[in-house]
C-alpha positions as CSV (number, residue, x, y, z in Angstrom):
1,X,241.6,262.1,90.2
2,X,238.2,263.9,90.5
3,X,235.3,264.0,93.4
4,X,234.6,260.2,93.2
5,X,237.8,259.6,95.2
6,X,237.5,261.3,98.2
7,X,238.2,259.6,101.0
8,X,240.5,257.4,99.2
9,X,244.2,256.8,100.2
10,X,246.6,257.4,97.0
11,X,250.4,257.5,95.5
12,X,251.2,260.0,92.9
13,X,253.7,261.0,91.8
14,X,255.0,263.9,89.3
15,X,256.9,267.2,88.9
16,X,256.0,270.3,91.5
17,X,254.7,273.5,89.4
18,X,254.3,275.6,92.3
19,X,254.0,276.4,96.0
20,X,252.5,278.8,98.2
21,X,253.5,278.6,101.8
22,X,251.2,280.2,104.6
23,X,253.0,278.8,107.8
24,X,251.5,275.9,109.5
25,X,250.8,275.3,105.8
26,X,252.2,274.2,102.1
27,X,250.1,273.8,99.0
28,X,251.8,272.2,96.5
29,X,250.5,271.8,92.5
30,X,252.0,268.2,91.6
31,X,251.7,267.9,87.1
32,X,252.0,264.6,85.6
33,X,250.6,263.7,82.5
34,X,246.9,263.3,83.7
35,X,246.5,266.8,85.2
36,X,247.3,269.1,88.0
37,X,246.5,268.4,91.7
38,X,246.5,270.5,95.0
39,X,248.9,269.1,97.8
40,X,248.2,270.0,100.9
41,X,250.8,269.6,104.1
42,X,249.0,270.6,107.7
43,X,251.2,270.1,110.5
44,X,247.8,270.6,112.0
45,X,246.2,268.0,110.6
46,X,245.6,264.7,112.3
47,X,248.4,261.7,110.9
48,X,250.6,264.4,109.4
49,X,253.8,263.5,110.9
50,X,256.5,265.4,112.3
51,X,258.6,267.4,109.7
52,X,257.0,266.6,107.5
53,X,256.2,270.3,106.7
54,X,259.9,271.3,107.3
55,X,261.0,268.5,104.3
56,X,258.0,269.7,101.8
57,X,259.0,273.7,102.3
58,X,262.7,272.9,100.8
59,X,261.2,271.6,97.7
60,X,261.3,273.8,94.6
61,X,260.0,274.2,91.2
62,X,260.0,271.1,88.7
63,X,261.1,268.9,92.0
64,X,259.9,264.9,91.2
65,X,258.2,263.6,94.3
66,X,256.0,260.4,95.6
67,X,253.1,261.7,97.8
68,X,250.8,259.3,99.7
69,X,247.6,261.0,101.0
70,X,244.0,261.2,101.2
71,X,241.8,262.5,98.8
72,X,239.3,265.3,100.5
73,X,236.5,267.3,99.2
74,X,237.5,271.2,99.0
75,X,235.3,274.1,100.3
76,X,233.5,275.8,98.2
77,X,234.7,278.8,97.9
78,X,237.6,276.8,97.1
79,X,236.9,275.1,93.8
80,X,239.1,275.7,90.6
81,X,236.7,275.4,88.1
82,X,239.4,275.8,85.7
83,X,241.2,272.1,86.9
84,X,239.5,268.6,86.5
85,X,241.0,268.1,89.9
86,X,239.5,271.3,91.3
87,X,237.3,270.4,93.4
88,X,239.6,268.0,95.7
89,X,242.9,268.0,97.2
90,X,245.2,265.6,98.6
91,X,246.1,265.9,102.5
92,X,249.8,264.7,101.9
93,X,250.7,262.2,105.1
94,X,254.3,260.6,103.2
95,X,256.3,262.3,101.4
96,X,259.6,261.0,98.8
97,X,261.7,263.3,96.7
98,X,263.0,261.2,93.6
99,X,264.7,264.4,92.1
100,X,265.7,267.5,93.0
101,X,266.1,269.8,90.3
102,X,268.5,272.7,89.3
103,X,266.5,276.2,88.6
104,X,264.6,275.9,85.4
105,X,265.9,278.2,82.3
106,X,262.1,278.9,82.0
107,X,258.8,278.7,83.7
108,X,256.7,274.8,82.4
109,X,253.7,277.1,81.8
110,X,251.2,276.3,78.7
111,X,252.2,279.6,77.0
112,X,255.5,279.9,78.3
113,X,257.5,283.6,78.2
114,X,260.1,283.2,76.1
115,X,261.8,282.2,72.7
116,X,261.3,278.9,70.7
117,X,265.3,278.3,70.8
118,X,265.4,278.6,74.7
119,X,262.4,275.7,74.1
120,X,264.3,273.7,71.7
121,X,267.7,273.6,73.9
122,X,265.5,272.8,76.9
123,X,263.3,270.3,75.0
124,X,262.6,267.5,77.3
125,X,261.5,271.1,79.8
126,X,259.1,271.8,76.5
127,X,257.5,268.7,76.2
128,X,256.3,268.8,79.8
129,X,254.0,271.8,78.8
130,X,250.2,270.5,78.3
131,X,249.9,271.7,74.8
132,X,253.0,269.8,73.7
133,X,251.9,266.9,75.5
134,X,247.9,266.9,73.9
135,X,249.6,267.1,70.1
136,X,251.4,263.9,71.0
137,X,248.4,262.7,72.7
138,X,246.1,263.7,69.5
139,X,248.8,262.6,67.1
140,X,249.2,258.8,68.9
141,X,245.4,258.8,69.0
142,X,245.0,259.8,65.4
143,X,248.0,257.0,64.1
144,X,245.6,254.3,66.1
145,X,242.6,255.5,64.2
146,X,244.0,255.1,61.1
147,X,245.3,251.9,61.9
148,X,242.4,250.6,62.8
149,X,240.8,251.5,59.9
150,X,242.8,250.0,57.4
151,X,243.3,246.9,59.1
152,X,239.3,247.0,58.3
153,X,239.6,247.4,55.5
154,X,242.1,244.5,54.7
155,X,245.3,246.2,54.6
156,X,248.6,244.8,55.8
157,X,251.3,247.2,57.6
158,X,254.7,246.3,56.1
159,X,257.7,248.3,57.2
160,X,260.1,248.8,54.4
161,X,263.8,249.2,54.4
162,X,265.7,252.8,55.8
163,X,269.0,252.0,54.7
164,X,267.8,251.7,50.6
165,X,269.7,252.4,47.3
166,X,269.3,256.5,45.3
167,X,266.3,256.9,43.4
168,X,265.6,260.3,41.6
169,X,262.4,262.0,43.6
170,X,261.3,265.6,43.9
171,X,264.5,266.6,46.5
172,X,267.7,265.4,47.6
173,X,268.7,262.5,49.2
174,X,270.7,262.0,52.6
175,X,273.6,259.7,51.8
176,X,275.2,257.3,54.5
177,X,278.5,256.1,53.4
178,X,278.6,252.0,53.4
179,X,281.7,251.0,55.8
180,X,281.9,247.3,54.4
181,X,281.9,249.1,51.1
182,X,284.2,251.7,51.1
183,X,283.2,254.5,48.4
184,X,279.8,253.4,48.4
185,X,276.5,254.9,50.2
186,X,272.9,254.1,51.1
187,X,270.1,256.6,50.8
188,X,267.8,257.5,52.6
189,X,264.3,256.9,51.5
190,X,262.4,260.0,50.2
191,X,259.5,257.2,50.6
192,X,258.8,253.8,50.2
193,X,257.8,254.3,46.6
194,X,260.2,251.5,45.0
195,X,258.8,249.2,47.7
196,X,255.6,249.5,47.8
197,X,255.3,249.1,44.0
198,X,257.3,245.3,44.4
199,X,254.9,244.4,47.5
200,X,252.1,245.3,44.5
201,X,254.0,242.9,42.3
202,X,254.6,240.5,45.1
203,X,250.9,240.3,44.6
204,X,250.1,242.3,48.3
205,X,247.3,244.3,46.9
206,X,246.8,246.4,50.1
207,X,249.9,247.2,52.1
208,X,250.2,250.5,54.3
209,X,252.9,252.4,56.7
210,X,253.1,255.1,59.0
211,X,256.3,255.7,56.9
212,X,259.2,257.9,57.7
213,X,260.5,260.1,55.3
214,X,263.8,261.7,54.9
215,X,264.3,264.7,52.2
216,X,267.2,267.0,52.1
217,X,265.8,270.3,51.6
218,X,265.6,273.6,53.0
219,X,263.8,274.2,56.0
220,X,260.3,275.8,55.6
221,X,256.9,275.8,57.1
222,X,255.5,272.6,54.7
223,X,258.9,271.2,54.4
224,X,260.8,269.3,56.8
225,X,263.9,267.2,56.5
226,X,262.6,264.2,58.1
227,X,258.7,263.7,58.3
228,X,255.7,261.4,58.8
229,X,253.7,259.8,56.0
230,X,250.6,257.7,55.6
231,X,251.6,255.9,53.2
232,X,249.3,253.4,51.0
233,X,248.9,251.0,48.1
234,X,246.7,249.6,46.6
235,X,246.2,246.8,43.2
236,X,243.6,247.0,40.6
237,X,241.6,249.7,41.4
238,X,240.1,252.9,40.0
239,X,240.6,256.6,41.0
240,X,237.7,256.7,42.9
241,X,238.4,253.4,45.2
242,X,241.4,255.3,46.0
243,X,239.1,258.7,46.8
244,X,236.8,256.9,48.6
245,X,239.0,255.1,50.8
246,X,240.8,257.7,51.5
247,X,238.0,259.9,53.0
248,X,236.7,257.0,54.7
249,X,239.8,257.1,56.2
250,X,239.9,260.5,57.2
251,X,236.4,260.9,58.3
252,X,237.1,258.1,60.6
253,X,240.3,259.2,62.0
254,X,238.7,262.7,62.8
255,X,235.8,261.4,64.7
256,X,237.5,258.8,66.7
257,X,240.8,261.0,67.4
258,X,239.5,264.6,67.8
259,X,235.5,264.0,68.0
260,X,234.9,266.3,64.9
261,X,232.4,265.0,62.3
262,X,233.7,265.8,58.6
263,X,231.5,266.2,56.1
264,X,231.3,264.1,52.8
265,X,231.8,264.0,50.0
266,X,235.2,266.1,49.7
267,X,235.4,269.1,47.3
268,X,237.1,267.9,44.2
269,X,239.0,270.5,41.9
270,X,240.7,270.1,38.6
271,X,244.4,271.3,39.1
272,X,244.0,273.9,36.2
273,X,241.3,275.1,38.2
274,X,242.7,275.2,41.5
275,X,245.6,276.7,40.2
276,X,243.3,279.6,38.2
277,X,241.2,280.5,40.7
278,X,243.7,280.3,44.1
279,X,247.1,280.5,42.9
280,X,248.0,277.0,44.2
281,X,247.6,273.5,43.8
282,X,246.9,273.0,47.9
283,X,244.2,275.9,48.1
284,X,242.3,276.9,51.3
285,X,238.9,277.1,50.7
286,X,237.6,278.2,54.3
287,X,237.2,281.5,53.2
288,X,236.8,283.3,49.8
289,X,238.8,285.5,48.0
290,X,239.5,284.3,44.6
291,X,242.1,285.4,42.1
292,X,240.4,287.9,39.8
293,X,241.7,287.7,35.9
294,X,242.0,291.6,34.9
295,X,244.3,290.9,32.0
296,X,242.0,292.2,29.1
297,X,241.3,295.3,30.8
298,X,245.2,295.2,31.5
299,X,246.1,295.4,28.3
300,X,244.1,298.4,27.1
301,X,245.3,300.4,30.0
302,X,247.4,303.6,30.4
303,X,249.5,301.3,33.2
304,X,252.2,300.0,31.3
305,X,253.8,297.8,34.2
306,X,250.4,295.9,33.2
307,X,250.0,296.9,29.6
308,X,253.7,296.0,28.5
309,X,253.5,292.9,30.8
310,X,249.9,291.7,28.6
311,X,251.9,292.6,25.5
312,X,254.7,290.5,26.3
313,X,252.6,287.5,26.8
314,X,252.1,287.9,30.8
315,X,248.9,288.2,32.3
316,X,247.4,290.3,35.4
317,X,245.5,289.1,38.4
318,X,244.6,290.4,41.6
319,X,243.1,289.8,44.8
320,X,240.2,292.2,46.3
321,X,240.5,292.0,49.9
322,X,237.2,293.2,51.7
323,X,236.4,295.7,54.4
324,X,240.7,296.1,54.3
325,X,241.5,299.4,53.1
326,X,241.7,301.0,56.8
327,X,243.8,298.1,57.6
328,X,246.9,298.3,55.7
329,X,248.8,301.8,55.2
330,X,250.8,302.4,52.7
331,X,254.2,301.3,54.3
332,X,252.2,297.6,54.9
333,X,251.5,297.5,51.6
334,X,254.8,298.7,50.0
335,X,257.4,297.2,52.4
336,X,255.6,294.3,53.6
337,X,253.0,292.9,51.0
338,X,255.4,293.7,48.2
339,X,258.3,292.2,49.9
340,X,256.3,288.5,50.7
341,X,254.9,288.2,47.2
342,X,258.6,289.3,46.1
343,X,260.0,286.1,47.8
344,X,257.7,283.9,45.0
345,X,259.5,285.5,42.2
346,X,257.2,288.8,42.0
347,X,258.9,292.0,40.9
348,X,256.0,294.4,42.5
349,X,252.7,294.4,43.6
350,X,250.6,297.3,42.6
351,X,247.9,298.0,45.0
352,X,244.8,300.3,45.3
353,X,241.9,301.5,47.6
354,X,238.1,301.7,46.6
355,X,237.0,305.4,48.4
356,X,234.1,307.3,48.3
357,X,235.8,309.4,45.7
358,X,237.2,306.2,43.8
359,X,240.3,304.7,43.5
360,X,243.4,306.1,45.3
361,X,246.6,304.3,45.9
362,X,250.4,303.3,43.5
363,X,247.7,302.9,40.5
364,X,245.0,305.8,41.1
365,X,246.7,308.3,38.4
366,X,246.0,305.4,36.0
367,X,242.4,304.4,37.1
368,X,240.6,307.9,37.1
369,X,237.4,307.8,36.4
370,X,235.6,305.7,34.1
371,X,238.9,303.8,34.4
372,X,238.3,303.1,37.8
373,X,234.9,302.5,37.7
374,X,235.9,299.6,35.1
375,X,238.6,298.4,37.4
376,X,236.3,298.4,40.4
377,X,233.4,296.5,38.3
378,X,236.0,294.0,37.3
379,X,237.2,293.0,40.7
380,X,233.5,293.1,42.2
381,X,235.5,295.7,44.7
382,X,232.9,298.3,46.7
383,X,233.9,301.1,48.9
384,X,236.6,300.2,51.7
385,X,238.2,297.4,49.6
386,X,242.2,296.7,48.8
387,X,243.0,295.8,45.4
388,X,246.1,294.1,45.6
389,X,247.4,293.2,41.9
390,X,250.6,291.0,40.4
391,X,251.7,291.7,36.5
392,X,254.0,288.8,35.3
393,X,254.7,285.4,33.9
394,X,251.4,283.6,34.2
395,X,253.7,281.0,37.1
396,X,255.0,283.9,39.3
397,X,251.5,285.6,39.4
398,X,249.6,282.3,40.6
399,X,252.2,281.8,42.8
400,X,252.3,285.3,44.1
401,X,249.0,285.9,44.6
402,X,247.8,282.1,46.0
403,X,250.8,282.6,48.5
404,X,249.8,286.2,49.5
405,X,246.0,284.7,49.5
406,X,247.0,282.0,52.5
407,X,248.9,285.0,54.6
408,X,246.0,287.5,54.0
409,X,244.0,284.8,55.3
410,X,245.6,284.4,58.4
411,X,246.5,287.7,59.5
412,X,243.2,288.9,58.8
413,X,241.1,285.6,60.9
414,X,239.5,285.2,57.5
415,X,239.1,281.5,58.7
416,X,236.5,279.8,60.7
417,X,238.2,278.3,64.3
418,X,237.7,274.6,64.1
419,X,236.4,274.3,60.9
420,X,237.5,271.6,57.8
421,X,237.0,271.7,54.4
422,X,239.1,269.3,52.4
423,X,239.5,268.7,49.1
424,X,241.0,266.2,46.5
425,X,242.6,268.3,43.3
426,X,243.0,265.9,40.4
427,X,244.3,266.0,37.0
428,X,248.0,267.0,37.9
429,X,250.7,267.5,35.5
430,X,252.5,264.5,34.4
431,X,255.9,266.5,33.7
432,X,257.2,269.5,34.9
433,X,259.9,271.6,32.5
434,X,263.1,272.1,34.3
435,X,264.2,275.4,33.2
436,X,267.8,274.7,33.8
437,X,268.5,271.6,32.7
438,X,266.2,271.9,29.8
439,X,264.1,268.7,30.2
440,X,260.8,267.6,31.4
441,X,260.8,265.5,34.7
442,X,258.1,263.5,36.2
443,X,255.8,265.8,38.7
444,X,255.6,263.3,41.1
445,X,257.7,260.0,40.2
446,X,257.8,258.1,37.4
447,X,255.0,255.2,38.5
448,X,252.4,258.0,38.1
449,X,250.0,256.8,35.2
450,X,248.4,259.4,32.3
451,X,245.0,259.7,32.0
452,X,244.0,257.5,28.7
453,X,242.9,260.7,26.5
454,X,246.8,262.1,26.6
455,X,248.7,258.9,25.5
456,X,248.6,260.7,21.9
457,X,250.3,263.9,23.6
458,X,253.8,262.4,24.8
459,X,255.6,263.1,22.3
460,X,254.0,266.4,21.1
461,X,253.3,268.0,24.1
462,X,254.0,266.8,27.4
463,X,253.2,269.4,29.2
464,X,249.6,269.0,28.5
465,X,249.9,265.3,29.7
466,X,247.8,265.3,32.6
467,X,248.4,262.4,35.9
């Protein structure tokens, strides 16, 4: 509903937001999905009818209603710039209450004031909110994008079975016990793996699926128990068809979904890399930051948390985070940096300060002098910098750090709003050692292929196999 329609007759109908009643007069703001619109009732006004007024006052909050009216221009001193229906308002002249509705737990505002578990009880309340209802909007838009896309580019949707038989993934599986077959149980899918690998036998060289995935895991930020996958295969191909296709696919989606030009082509990392230089094989490269490698200087140190750690085989890393040394006081650092990078297996995080008079913080006793200028040098760190530094199994300190990198990021705005920057990482392991049950496991599944130069390694060494 914008300017073009004044003078128009018109139905709508939605939920009530708000009213503000000034006697002969009720303005009503009536939400639907499309926006929100200005109802006016003038007992005043030409063709409103009798009690019509007295009906509309008894109507409350979140109230659905049918409105007939006519669409008129509003003053100017009038106009909410802030609406795409601002500048009009609808002169109600029928009125129809399909629902009344009990007193909301909470106010349908875009940044309502209250907790997410009040949200989730109430969540059909929640999904009324405009953000909620732009991600499904975006998301829906986004699914058609990619659809079209692949349909392009020759690939068939098939939809695979829920209700499918155990295989051994990366978590658990939800079991459904079988009725006809007492003692028995389906699974259900981790993905359509199995599937999709017989439609590639079946001689269907391009299928797809906007799959649904089902994983019994603990809940965390990247790990749901039931998610959304695009999921994809494709026959006799290369590694790069795959890339290719891929960012064709995303570059695509972007544009047509959100209007956002990506550029190509997309960053690509070797894993060992990734892993060296961020901590993690998913790293966010929107801002800088790198893990810094201190370990020889480690090991010649009067520190022995890093000079034993070096000694036994460990290594020591560290992040220099810029401009942050007024930031974070010491209780930051010690009770909440140490505990975070403690939750990825870390057993401390020493930390330091670059000041005019040189290094001061849990390490400066160690790093006097030409010791600190050494350490300074090493991390490229300059006046008004945190050190923040991880002594340990080579695992736990890329894990540490990388993870400790992503929340510095955040909490700091390191990141540009609105900006991408993907990237494929390539060269995964093809096993992963299982500690405790003493065996290596497939990284991903088992349909994963080597890279030809480590066929020779499977026996010897397969942790060097790379995927």
């Amino acid at each position: 509903m914008t300017h073009e329609n004044v003078g128009e007759e018109v139905v709508l109908n939605g939920w009530i937001e708000n009213h503000r009643h000034h006697g002969s007069l009720l303005f009503l703001d009536l939400r639907d999905r499309y926006g929100v619109t200005q109802i006016v009732f003038d007992e005043e006004q030409k063709g409103t009818p009798k009690g019509l007024l007295d009906r509309a006052v008894k109507l409350g909050a979140e109230d659905v209603i049918s409105v007939r009216g006519s669409v008129a221009p509003r003053a100017p001193d009038k106009v909410n710039k802030k609406r795409k229906t601002g500048s009009i308002e609808i002169f109600a002249t029928e009125l129809t209450v399909l629902n009344e509705a009990e007193t909301p737990p909470f106010e349908v505002l875009d940044d309502p004031e209250c907790g997410e578990e009040l949200r989730m009880r109430y969540r059909y309340l929640d999904l009324r909110r405009r953000p909620m209802q732009n991600a499904l909007e975006k998301r829906s838009a986004f699914v058609t994008a990619v659809r079209n896309y692949l349909a392009e580019q020759k690939f068939v949707d098939v939809e695979t079975p829920i209700l499918t038989k155990s295989t051994p993934e990366g978590a658990r599986d939800y079991l459904v016990p079988s009725r006809v077959n007492p003692g028995q149980f389906y699974a259900l899918p981790q993905s359509p793996q199995i599937f999709k690998q017989l439609l590639m036998v079946a001689g269907l060289d391009r299928y797809y699926q906007i799959a649904r995935c089902f994983r019994d895991e603990d809940l965390r930020a990247d790990r749901q128990p039931e998610f959304t996958q695009i999921d994809l295969e494709m026959s006799f191909v290369e590694e790069d068809d795959v890339l290719d296709l891929v960012e064709g696919m995303v570059i695509r989606a972007f544009k047509d979904a959100f209007g956002v030009e990506v550029a190509r082509p997309f960053a690509r990392l070797d894993y060992d890399d990734a892993i060296t230089r961020y901590g993690v094989d998913k790293p966010d490269l929107r801002f800088g930051m790198e893990l810094i490698d201190i370990t020889e200087l480690a090991a010649e140190c009067d520190f022995k948390v890093f000079s034993q750690t070096v000694a036994d085989g460990g290594i020591v890393k560290g992040l220099c985070v810029e401009g942050a040394g007024e930031k974070f006081s010491r209780k930051d650092i010690e009770k909440g940096l140490t505990a975070y990078v403690g939750e990825y297996g870390a057993r401390g995080l020493a930390w330091a300060k670059l000041t005019e008079e040189g290094i001061a913080g849990s390490i400066s006793k160690f790093f006097g002098g030409e010791a600190g200028e050494r350490l300074a040098k090493a991390m490229g760190a300059k006046t008004g910098d945190l050190l923040l530094f991880v002594a340990d199994r080579k695992s736990i300190v890329h894990r540490a750090l990388g993870e400790l990198r992503v929340k510095l990021g955040t909490d700091l705005g390191l990141r540009t709003p609105g900006e991408f920057r993907f990237a494929w990482v390539l060269n995964f392991p093809m096993f992963v050692h299982d500690e405790d049950r003493g065996r290596w496991d497939s990284s991903h599944h088992p349909f994963t292929a080597p890279v030809d130069w480590d066929l020779e390694d499977y026996s010897s060494d397969p942790g060097a196999i790379k995927s």
